[in-house]
Rosetta silent file (secondary structure, phi, psi, omega in degrees, C-alpha in Angstrom):
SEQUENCE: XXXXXXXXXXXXXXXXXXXXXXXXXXXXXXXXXXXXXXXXXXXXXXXXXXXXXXXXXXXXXXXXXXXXXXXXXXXXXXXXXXXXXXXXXXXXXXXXXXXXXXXXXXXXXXXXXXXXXXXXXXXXXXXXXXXXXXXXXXXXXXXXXXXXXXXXXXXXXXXXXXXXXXXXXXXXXXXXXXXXXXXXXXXXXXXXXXXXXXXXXXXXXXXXXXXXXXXXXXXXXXXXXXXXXXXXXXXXXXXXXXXXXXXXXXXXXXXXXXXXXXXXXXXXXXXXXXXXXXXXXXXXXXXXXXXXXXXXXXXXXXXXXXXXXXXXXXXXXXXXXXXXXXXX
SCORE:     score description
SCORE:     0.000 S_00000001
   1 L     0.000  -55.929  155.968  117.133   54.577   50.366 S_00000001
   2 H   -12.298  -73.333  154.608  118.809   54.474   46.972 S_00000001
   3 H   -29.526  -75.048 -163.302  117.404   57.326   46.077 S_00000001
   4 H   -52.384  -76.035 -158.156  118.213   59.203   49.116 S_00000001
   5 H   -59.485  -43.688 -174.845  122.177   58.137   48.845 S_00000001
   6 H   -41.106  -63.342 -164.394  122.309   58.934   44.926 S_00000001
   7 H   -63.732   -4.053 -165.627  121.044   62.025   45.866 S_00000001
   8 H  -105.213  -74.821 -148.179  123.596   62.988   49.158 S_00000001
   9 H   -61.337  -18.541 -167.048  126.594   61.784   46.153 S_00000001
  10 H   -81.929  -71.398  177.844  125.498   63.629   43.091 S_00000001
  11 H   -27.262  -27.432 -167.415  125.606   66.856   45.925 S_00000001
  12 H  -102.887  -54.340  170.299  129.338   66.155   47.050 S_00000001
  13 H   -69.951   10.840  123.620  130.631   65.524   44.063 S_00000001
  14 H   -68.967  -36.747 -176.234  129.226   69.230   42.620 S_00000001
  15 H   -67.081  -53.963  169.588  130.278   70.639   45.850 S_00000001
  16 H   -62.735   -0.017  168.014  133.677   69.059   44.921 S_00000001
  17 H   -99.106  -17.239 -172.020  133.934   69.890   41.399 S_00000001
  18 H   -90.574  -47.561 -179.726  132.364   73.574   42.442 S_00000001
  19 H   -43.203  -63.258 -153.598  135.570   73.281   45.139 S_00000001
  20 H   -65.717  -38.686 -165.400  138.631   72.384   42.269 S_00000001
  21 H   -75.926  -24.419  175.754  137.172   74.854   39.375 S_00000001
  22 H   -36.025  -50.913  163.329  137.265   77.790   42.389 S_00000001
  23 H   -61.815  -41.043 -158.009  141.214   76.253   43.097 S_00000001
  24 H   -82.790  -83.713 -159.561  141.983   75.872   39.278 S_00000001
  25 H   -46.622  -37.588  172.928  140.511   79.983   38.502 S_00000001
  26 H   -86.325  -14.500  173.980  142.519   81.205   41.531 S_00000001
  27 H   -56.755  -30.441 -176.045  145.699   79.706   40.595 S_00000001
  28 H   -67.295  -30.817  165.228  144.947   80.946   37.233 S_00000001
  29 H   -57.267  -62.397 -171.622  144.295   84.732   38.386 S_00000001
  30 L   -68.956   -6.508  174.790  147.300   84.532   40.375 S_00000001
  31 L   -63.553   88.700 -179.701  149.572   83.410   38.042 S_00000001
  32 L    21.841  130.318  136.699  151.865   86.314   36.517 S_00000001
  33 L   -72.083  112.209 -174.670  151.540   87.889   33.307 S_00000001
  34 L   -85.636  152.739 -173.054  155.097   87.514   31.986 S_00000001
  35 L  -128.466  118.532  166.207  156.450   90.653   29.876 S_00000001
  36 L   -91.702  115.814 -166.014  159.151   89.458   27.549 S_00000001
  37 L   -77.378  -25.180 -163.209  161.515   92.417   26.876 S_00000001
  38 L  -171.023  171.173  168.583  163.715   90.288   23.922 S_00000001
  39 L    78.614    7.504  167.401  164.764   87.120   22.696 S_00000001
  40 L   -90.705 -172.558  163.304  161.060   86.663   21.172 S_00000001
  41 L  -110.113  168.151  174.550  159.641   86.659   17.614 S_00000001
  42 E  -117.873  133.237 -176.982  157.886   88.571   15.324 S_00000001
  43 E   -96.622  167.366  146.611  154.835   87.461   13.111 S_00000001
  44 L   -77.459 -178.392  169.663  153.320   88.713    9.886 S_00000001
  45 L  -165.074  119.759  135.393  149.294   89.352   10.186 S_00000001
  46 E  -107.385  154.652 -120.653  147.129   89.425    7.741 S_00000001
  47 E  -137.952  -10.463  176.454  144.128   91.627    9.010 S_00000001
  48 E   141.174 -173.778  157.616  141.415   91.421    5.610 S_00000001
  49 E  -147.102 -151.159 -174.906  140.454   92.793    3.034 S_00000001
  50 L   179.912  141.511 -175.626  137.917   95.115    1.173 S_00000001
  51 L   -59.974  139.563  150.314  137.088   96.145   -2.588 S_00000001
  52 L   -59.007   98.891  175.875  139.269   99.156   -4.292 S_00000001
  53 L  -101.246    6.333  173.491  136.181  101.175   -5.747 S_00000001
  54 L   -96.638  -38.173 -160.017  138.396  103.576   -6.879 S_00000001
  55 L  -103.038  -14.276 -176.558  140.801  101.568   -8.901 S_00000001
  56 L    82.540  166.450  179.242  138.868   98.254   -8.778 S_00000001
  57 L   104.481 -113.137 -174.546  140.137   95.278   -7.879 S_00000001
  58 E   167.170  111.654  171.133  140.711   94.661   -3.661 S_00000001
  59 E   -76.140  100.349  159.441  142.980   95.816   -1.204 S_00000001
  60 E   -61.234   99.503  172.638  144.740   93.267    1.234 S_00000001
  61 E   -85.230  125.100 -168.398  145.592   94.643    4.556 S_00000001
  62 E  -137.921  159.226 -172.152  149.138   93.207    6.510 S_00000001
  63 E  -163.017 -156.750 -173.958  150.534   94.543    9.906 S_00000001
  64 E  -143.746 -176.491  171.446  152.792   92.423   12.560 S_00000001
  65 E  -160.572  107.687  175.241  153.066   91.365   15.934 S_00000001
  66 E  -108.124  104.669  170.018  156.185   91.322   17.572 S_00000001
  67 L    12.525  -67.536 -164.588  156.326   89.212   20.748 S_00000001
  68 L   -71.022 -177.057  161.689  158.781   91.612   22.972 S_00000001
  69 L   -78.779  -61.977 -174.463  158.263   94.437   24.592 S_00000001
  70 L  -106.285  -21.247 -162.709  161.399   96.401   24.109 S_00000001
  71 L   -86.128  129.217  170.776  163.821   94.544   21.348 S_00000001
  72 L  -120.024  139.580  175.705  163.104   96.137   17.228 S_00000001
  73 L   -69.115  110.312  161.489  163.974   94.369   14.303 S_00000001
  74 L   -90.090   82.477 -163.527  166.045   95.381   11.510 S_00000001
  75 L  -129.500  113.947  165.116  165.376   92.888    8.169 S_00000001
  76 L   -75.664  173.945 -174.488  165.707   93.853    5.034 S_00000001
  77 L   -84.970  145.235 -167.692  163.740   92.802    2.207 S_00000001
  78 E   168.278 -147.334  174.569  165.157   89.699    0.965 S_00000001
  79 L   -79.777    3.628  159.093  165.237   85.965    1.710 S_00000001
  80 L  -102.421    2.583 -170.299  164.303   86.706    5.313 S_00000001
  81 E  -157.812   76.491 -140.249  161.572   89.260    4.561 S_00000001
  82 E  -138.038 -179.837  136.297  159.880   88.661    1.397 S_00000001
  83 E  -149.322 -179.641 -172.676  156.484   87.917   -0.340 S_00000001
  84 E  -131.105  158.617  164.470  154.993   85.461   -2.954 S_00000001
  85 E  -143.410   81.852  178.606  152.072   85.551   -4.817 S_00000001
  86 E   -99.750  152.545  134.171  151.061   81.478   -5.125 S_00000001
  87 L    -9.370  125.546 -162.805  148.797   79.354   -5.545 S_00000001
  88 L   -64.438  123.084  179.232  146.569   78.698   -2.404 S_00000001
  89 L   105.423  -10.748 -159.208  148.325   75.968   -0.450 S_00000001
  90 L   -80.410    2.187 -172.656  151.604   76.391   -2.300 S_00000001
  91 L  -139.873   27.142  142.634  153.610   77.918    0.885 S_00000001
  92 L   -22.519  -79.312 -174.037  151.639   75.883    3.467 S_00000001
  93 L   -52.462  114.002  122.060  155.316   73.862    4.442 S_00000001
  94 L    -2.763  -77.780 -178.335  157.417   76.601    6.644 S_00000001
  95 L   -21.749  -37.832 -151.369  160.274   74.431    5.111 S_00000001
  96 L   -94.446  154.977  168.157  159.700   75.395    1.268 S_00000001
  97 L  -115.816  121.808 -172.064  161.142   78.551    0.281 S_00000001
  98 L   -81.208   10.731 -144.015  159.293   81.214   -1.793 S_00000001
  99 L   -81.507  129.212  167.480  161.744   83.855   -1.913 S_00000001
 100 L  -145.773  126.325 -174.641  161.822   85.087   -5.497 S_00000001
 101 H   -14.774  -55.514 -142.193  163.598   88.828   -6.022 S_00000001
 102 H   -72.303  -22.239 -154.805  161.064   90.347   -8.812 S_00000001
 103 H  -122.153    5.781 -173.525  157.889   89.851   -6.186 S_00000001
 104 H   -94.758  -35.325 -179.672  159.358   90.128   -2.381 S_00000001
 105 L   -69.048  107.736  176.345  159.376   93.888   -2.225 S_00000001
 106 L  -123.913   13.311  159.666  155.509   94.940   -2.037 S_00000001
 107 L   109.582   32.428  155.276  156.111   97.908    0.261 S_00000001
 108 L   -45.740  130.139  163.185  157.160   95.922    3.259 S_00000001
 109 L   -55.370  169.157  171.380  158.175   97.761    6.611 S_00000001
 110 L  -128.198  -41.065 -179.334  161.935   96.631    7.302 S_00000001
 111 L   -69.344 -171.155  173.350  162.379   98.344   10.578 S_00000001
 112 L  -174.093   69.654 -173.805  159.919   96.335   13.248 S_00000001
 113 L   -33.613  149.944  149.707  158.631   98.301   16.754 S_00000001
 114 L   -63.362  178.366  135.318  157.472   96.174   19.277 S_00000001
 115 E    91.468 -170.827 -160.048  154.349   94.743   20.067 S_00000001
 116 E   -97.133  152.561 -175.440  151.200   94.888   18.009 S_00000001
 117 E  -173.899   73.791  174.501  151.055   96.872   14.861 S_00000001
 118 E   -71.215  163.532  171.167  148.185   96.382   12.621 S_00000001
 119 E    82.032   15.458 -116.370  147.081   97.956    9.533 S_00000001
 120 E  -116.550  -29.782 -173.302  150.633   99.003    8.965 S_00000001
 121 E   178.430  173.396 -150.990  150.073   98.634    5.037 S_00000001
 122 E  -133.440  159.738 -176.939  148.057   97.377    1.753 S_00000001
 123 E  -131.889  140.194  172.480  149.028   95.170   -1.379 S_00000001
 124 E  -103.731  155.187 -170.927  146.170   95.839   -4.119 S_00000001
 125 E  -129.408  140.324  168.213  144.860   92.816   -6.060 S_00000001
 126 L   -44.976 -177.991  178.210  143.222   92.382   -9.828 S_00000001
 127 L   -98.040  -29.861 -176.009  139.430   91.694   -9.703 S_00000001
 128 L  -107.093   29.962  148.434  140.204   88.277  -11.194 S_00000001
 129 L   -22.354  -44.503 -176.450  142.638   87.614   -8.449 S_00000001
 130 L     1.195  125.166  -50.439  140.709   84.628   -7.295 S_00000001
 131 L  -107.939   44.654  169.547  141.899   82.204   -4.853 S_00000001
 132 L   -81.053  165.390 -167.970  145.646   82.791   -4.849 S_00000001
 133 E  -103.201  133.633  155.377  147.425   83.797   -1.859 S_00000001
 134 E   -85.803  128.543 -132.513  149.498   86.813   -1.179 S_00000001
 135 E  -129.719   94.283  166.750  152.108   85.043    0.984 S_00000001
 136 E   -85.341  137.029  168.838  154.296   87.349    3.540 S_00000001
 137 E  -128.149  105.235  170.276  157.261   85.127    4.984 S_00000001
 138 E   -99.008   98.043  160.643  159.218   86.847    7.863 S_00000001
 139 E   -62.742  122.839  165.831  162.510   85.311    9.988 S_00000001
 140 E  -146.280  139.987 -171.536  163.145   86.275   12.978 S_00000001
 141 L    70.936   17.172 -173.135  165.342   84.247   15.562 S_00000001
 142 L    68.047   33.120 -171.152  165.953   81.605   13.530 S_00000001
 143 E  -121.833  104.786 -176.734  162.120   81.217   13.319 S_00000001
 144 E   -78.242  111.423  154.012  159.801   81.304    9.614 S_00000001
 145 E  -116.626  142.296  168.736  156.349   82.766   10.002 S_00000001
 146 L  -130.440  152.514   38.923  153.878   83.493    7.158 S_00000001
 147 L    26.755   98.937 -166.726  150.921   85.569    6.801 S_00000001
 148 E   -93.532   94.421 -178.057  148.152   84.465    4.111 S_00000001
 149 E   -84.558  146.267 -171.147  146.555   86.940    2.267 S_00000001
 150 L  -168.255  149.713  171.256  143.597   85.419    0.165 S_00000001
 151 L   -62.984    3.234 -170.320  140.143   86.656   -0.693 S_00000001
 152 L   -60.378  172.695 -167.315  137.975   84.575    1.383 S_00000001
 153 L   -85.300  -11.095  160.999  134.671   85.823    2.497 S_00000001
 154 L   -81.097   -4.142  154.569  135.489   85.675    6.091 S_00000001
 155 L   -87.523   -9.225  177.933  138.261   87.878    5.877 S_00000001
 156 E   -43.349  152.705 -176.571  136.511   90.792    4.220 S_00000001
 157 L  -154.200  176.665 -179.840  136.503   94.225    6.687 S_00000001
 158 L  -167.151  161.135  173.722  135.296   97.563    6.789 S_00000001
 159 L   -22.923  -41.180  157.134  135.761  100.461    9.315 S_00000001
 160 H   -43.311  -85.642 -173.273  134.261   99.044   12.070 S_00000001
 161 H   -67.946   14.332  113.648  136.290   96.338   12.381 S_00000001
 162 H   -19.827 -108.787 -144.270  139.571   98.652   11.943 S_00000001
 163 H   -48.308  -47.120 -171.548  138.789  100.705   14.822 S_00000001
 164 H   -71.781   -1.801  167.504  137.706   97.706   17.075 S_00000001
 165 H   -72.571  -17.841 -175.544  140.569   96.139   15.979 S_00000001
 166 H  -138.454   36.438  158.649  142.978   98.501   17.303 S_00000001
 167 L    80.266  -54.024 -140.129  140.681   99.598   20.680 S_00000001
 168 H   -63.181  148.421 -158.584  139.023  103.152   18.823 S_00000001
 169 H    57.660   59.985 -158.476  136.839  104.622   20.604 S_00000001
 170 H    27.052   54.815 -153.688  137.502  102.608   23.527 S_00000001
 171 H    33.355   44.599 -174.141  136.216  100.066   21.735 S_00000001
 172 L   -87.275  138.707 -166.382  133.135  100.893   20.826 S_00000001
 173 L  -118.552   40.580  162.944  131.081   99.203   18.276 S_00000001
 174 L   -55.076  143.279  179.566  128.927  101.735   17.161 S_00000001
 175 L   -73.574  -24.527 -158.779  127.848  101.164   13.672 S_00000001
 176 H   -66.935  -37.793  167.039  128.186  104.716   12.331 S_00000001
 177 H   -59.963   -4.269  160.542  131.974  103.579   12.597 S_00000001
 178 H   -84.283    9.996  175.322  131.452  101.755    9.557 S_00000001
 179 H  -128.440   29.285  172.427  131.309  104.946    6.980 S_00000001
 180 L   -80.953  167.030  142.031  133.896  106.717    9.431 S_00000001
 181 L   -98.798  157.486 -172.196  136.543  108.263    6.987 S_00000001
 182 L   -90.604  146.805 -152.783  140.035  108.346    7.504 S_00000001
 183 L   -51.331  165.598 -179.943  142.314  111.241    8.641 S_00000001
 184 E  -106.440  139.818 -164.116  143.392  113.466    5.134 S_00000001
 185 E  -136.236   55.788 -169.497  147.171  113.426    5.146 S_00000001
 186 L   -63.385 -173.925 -161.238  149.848  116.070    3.174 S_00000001
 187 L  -170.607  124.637  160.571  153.651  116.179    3.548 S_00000001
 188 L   -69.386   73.977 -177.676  155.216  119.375    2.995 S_00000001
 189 L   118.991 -177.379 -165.942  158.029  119.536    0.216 S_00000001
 190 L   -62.427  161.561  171.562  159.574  116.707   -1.857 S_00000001
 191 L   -50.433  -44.260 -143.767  159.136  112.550   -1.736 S_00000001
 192 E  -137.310  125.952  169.507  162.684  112.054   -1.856 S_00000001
 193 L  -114.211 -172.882  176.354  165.472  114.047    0.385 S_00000001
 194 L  -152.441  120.380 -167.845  169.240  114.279    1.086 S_00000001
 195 E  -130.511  167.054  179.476  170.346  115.143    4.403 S_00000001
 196 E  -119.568  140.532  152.529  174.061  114.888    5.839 S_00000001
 197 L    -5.013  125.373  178.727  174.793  112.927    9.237 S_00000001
 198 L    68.880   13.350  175.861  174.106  115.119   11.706 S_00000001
 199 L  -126.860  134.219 -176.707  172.012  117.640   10.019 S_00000001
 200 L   -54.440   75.354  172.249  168.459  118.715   10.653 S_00000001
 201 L   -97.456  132.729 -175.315  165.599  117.686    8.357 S_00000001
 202 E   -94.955  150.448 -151.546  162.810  119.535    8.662 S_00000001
 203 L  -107.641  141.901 -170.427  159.600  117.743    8.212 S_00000001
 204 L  -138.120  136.615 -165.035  156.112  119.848    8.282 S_00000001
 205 E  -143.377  146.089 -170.839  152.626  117.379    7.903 S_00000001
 206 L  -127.789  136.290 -173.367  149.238  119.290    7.407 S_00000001
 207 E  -141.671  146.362  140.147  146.281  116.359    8.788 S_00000001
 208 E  -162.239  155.060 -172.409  142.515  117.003    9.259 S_00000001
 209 L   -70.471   93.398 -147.512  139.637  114.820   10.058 S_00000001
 210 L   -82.512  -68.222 -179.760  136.923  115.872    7.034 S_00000001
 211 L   -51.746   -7.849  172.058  134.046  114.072    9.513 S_00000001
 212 L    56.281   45.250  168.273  135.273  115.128   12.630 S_00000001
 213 L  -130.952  118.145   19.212  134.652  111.589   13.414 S_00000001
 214 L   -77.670  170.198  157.111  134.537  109.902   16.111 S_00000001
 215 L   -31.013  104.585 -176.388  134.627  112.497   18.625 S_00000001
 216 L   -62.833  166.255 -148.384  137.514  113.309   20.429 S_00000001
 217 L   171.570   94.390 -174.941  137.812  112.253   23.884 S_00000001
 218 L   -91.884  125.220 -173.902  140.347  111.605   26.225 S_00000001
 219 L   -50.629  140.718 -177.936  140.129  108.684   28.971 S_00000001
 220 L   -98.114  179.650 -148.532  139.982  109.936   32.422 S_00000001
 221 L   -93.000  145.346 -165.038  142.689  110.194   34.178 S_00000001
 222 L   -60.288  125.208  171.606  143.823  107.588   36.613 S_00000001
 223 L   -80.099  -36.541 -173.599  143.267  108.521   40.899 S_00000001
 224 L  -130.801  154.553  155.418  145.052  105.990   42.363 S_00000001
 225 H   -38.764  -78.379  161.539  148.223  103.829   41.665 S_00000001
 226 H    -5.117  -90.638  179.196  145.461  100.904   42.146 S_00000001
 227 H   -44.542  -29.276 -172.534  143.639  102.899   38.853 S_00000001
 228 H  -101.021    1.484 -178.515  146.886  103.407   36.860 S_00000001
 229 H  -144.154   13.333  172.629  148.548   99.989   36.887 S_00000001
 230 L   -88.963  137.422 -128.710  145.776   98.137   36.741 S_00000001
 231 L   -99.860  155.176 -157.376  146.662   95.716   33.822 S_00000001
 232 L   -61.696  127.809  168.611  143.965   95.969   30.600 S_00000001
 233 L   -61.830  -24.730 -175.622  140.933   94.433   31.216 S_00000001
 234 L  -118.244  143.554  171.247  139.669   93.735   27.570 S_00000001
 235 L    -2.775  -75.943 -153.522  140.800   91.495   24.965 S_00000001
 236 L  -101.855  114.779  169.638  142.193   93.939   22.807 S_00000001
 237 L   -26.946   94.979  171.698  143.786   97.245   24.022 S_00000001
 238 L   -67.711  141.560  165.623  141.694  100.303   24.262 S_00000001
 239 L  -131.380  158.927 -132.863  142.118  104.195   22.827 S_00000001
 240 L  -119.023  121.998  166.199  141.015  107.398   23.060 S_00000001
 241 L   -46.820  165.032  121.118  139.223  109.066   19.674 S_00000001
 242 L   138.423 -166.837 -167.127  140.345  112.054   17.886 S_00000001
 243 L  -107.992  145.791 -162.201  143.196  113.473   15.708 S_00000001
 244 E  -139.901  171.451  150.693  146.514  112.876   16.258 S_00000001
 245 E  -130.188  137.992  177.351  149.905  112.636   14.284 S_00000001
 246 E  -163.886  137.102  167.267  153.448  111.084   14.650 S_00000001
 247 E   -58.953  125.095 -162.878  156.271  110.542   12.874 S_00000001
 248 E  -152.771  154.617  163.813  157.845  106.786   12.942 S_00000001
 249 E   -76.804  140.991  139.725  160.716  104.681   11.117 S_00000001
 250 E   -74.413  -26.486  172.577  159.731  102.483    8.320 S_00000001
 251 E  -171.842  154.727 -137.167  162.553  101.129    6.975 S_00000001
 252 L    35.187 -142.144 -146.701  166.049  101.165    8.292 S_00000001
 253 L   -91.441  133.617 -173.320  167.627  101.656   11.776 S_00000001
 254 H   -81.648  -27.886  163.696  165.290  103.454   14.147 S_00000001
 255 H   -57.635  -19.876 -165.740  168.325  103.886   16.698 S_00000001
 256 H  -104.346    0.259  174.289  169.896  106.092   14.221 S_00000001
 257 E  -140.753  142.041  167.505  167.439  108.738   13.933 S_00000001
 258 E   -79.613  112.390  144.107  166.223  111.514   16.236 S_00000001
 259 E  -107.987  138.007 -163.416  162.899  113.188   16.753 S_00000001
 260 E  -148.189  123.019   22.662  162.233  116.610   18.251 S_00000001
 261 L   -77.027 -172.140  160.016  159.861  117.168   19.576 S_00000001
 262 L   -52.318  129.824  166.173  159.661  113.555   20.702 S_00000001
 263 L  -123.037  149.965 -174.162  156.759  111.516   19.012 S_00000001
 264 L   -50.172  113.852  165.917  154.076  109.505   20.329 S_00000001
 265 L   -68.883  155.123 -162.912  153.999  105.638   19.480 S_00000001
 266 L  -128.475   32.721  154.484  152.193  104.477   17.409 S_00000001
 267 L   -84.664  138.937  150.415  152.126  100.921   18.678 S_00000001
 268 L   -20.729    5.215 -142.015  150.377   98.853   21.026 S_00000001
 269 L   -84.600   94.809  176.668  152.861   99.575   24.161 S_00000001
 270 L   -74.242  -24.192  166.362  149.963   99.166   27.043 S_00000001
 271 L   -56.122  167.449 -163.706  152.635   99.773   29.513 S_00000001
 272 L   -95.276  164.972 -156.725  151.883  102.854   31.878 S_00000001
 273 L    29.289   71.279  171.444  153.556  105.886   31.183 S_00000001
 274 L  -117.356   20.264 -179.146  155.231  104.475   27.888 S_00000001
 275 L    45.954   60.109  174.857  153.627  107.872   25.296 S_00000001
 276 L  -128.314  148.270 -166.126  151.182  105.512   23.521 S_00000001
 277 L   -83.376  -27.535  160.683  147.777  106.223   22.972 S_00000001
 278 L   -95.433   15.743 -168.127  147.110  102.724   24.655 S_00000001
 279 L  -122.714   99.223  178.041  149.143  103.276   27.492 S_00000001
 280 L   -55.398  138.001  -12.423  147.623  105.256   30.663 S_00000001
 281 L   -86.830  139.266  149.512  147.687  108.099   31.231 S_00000001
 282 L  -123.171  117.058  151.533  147.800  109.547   27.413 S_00000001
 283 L   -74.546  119.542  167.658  146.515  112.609   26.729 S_00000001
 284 L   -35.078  104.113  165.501  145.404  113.216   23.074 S_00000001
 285 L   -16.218  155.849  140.787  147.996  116.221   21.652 S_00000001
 286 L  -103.570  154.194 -171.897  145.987  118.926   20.871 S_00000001
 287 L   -81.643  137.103 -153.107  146.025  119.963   17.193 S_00000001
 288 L   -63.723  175.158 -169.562  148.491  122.106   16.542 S_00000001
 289 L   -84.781  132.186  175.314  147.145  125.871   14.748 S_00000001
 290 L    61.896   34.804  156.010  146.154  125.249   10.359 S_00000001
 291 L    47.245   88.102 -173.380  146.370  121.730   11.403 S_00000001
 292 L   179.536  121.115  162.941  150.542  121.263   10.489 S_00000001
 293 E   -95.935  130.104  161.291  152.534  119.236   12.612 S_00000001
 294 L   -69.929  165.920  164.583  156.293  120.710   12.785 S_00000001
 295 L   174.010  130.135  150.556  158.958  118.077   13.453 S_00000001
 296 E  -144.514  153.622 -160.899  162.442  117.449   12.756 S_00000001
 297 E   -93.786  156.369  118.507  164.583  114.585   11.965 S_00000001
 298 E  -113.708  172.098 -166.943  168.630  113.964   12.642 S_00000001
 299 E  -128.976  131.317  155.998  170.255  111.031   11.489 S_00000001
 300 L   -71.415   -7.466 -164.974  173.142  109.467   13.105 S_00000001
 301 L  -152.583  165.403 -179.701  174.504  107.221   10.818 S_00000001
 302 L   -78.110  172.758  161.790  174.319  107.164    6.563 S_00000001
 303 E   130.612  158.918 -178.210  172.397  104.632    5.033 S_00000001
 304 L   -95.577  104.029 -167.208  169.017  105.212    2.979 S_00000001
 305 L  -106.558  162.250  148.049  165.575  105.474    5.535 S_00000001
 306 E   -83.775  149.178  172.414  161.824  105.782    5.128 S_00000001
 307 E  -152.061  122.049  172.977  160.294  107.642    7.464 S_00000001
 308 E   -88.960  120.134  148.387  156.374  107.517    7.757 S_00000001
 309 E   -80.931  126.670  173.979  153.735  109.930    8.877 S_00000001
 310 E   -99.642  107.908  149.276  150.739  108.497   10.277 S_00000001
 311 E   -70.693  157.060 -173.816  147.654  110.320   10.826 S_00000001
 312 E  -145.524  135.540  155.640  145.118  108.982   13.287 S_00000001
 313 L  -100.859   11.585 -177.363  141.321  109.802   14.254 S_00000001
 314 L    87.430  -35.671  162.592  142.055  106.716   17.027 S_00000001
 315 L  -110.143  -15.229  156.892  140.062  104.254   14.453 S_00000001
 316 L  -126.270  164.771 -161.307  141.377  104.591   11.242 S_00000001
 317 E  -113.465  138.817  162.689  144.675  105.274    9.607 S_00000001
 318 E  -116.797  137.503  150.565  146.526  107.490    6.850 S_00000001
 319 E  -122.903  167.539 -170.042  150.139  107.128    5.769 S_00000001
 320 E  -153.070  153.026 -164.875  152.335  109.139    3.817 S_00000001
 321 E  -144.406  144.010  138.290  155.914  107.841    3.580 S_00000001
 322 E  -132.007 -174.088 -166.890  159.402  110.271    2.485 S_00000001
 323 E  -134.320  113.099 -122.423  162.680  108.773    1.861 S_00000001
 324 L  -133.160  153.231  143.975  165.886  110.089    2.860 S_00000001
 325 L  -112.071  107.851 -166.118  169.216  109.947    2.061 S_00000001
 326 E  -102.296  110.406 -163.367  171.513  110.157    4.334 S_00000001
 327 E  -105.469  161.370  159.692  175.293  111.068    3.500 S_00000001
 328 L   -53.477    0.000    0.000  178.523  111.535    5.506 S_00000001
């Protein structure tokens, strides 16, 4: 009879505990996804690293994350946008401040798109680097984030873990992505320009893929509203291989300059029809003829900008940066 009742009680309480996680997972499904357009923050990331075999030493990969959706950052480098190179632990405390002139510029962006944007750029390290930190500190909102760059062995990367880091190849974890190479990347004419308010510079970028790897491949295209707004299913946004290019600010105001044609972002922006390679539907450009992207800039306002070309095969990255001057 014991038995018997144990055995009836153990049953109702799994049927009631089978009941509440069923209630707890649909409340959780039904609960919103909130999309914060502003008023959020922006992080530093660092994303690994990986030996320099050409120059020796080890290259330390940093990229961001900015919260909103729609609001971009403008910070110069300085006591709100900086780096350090300390001692491991020595910029733990938020509180202490590392900012010292001769070391915060290490080829930080200034401008800051939404949304996620790994990879974005590399600080090289000695071979006897050993375990000090490369130490990003970014304000934004009256809020201090840092970003630790350091040699451990769990941050170490390689191609693979690029592209699945940023969705390539719809996320595919083939191994052969770890020996892809990365797009080859020229600029046409000088490093350093001079343009006047309101005048047209033109920018010409010659890209090709030397493995033709991965494959290009474009996502198919969405049938129904139901298919096109249905919000991403996997961790990490997925994209569609092959080679692409686009022109972006790097430093200064990104409101102040024009591109035409229009270019593609080259951010995380998942919303749908937002021209992002993670954002349904995007069709991969096709590449233009002797591989040379055309483009021109104008700039509304003076002031001194970077402006980066990115090549993309969808899992790895090339930049090429020029740097404008912009007069009255």
């Amino acid at each position: 009879m014991r038995s018997s009742s144990l055995s009836i009680a153990v049953r109702l309480l799994a049927a009631l505990f089978a009941a509440s996680l069923a209630l707890v997972t649909t409340q959780i499904s039904a609960q919103p996804r909130m999309m914060v357009l502003s008023g959020e923050v922006t992080s530093p990331a660092y994303e690994g690293w990986w030996p320099n075999e050409e120059e020796g030493g080890y290259t330390l990969f940093f990229g961001y994350q900015n919260s909103n959706w729609e609001e971009h950052f403008d910070i110069p480098v300085g006591p709100d946008n900086y780096f350090t190179i300390v001692a491991a632990g020595a910029l733990d405390d938020l509180d202490k401040d590392g900012y010292d002139f001769a070391n915060a510029d290490l080829g930080q962006p200034t401008h800051f798109y939404p949304r996620r944007n790994p990879f974005l750029f590399t600080v090289d390290v000695p071979e006897d680097f050993g375990s000090r930190e490369v130490v990003w500190t970014l304000r934004t909102h009256d809020h201090t984030a840092r970003a630790y760059g350091t040699l451990k062995p769990d941050y170490r990367i390689d191609p693979q873990v690029i592209s699945t880091e940023v969705g390539g190849w719809f996320g595919s974890l083939d191994d052969r992505l770890r020996s892809n190479i990365a797009p080859e990347l020229r600029i046409e004419g000088e490093a350093y320009r001079t343009v006047r308010v309101g005048q047209a510079l033109d920018l010409a970028a010659i890209a090709e893929d030397p493995d033709d790897f991965p494959p290009r491949a474009n996502r198919p295209l969405p049938r129904t509203p139901e298919q096109i707004y249905r919000p991403p299913a996997s961790i990490v946004a997925m994209s569609g291989p092959g080679l692409r290019f686009s022109w972006t600010v790097y430093r200064g105001a990104e409101q102040f300059v024009n591109f035409d044609p229009v270019q593609f972002k080259t951010y995380t922006d998942t919303r749908v029809w937002s021209n992002s390679p993670w954002s349904p539907p995007f069709i991969i450009p096709e590449v233009p003829e002797d591989n040379r992207w055309v483009t021109s800039a104008t700039f509304s306002a003076p002031g001194d900008y970077v402006l980066r070309g990115i090549a993309s095969d969808g899992s790895m990255f090339t930049y090429r940066n020029i740097y404008v001057t912009v007069t009255e």
